[in-house]
SEVOGU-312142 format. One record per residue (C-alpha): x negated, y, z. Coordinates in pm, whole numbers, plus 50000, padded with zeros to 5 digits. Last residue first. Layout:
<atoms>
XYZ
...
</atoms>
This chain:
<atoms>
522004781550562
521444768850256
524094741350296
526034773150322
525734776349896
525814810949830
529034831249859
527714857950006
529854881649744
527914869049479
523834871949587
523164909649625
519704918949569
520374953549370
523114963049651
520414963749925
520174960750267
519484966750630
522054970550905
521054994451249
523154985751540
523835000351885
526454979952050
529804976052180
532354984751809
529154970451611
529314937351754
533234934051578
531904954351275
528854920151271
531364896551255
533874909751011
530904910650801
530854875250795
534314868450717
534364898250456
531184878450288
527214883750402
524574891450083
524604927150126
523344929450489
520734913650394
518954921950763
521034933651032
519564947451380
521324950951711
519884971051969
520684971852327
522924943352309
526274936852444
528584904352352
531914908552267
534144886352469
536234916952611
537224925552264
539814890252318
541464887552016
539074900651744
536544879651939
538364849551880
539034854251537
535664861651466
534404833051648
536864810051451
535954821451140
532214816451204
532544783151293
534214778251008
531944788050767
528994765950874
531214735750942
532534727651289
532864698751502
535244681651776
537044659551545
540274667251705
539134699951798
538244707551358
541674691751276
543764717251539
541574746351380
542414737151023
545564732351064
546884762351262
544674784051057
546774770750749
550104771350961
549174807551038
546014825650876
543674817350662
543504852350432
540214869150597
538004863950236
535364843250346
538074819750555
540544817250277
537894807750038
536424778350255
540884768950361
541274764449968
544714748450057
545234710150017
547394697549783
549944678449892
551044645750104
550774669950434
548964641350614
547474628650311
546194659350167
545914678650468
543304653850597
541094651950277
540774691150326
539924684050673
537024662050544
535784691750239
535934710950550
533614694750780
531284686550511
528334699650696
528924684851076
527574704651371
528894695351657
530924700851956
529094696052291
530664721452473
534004708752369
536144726052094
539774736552190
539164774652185
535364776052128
535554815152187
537224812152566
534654781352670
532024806652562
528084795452563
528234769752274
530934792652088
528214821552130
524974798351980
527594783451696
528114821351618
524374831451597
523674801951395
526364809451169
524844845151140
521234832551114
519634841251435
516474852951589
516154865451951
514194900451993
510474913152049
508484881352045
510694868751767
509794898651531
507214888151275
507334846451284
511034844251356
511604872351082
510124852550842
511984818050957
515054838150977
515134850050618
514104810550509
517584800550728
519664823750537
521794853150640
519934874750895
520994885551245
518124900851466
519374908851840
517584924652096
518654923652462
516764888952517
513614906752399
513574929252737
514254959552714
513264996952695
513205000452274
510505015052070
508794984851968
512444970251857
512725002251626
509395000751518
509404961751458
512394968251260
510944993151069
508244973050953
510784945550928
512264968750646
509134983550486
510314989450141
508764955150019
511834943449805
514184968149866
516174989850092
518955010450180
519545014650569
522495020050758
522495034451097
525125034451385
524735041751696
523315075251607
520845096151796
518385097951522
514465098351608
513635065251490
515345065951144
513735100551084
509985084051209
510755053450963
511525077150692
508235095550736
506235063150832
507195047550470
506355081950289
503285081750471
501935047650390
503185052749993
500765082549988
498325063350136
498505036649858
500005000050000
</atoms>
């Protein structure tokens, strides 16, 4: 990196740094400087790492970030994140045992289950979820089929901690800084998440239009 390019980096760094607002977006590229800045911002903050929080959207983001900022904040990918809250939260697994697990495929079975149980076709209950349409007897379904088999896919366990915490604001976790990375990539479902943290905690999000993968709708096997 040129001089020049060093001081233009610490100049918009030292802006984002020195604002007073709760909430900050940032608009970034390939090799802008973002987990520069995030190391700055967690650098500059009073508390201990387990009061940082750095949500990303695939597991190769979090390995990176791991390595650069996990001695200064906890790590997640946003399913990971959620499946780490419905571990922890009796109220947020509603119906699921502590010791629920993780099954890919979850929903391609449940979809099976409607099928036969509701001899029709099954609803896209994946799509409904990303976009914030399952709702009712679909919802209904879905979430009595995932406590009978005590599991949850990627995508649904983040629908059902959104829900949850949409119901019950109280269950919100607090931070004192939360930081998004590819913010662009992440769904409605997703992103429903992360404006649920940002109503009780300071958050910067990171991202960039030009990068965006469709609509987050990459492969959760991925993830």
């Amino acid at each position: 990196m040129t001089a020049e390019l060093e001081a233009e980096l610490k100049a918009a760094t030292d802006r984002i740094l020195a604002s007073q607002s709760r909430k900050k977006l940032v608009v970034a590229g390939p090799g802008a400087g973002k987990t520069f800045l995030f190391r700055e911002l967690l650098e500059a903050s009073t508390s201990e790492p387990d009061a940082h929080l750095v949500l990303t959207f695939i597991n190769n983001l979090k390995g990176d970030l791991d390595r650069n900022l996990g001695d200064l904040s906890r790590v997640f990918t946003l399913h990971g994140y959620c499946q780490h809250l419905l571990r922890r939260s009796a109220a947020l697994r509603d119906g699921l045992t502590a010791n629920f697990r993780c099954y890919p495929g979850l929903a391609s079975l449940i979809k099976t289950d409607w099928e036969w149980l509701r001899d029709g076709a099954s609803p896209r209950f994946v799509d409904l979820m990303r976009n914030l349409e399952c709702k009712d007897e679909h919802a209904d379904f879905y979430g009595d089929r995932s406590n009978y088999y005590d599991a949850v896919d990627f995508d649904d366990s983040v629908h059902r901690t959104r829900v949850q915490l949409a119901a019950n604001k109280s269950l919100i976790p607090e931070y004192s800084l939360v930081l998004i990375d590819e913010f662009q990539d992440f769904n409605k479902m997703e992103a429903g998440v992360i404006d649920l943290l940002a109503e009780r905690n300071s958050i910067v999000i990171a991202g960039d239009d030009d990068q965006a993968f469709c609509g987050g709708c990459s492969s959760s096997a991925t993830r």
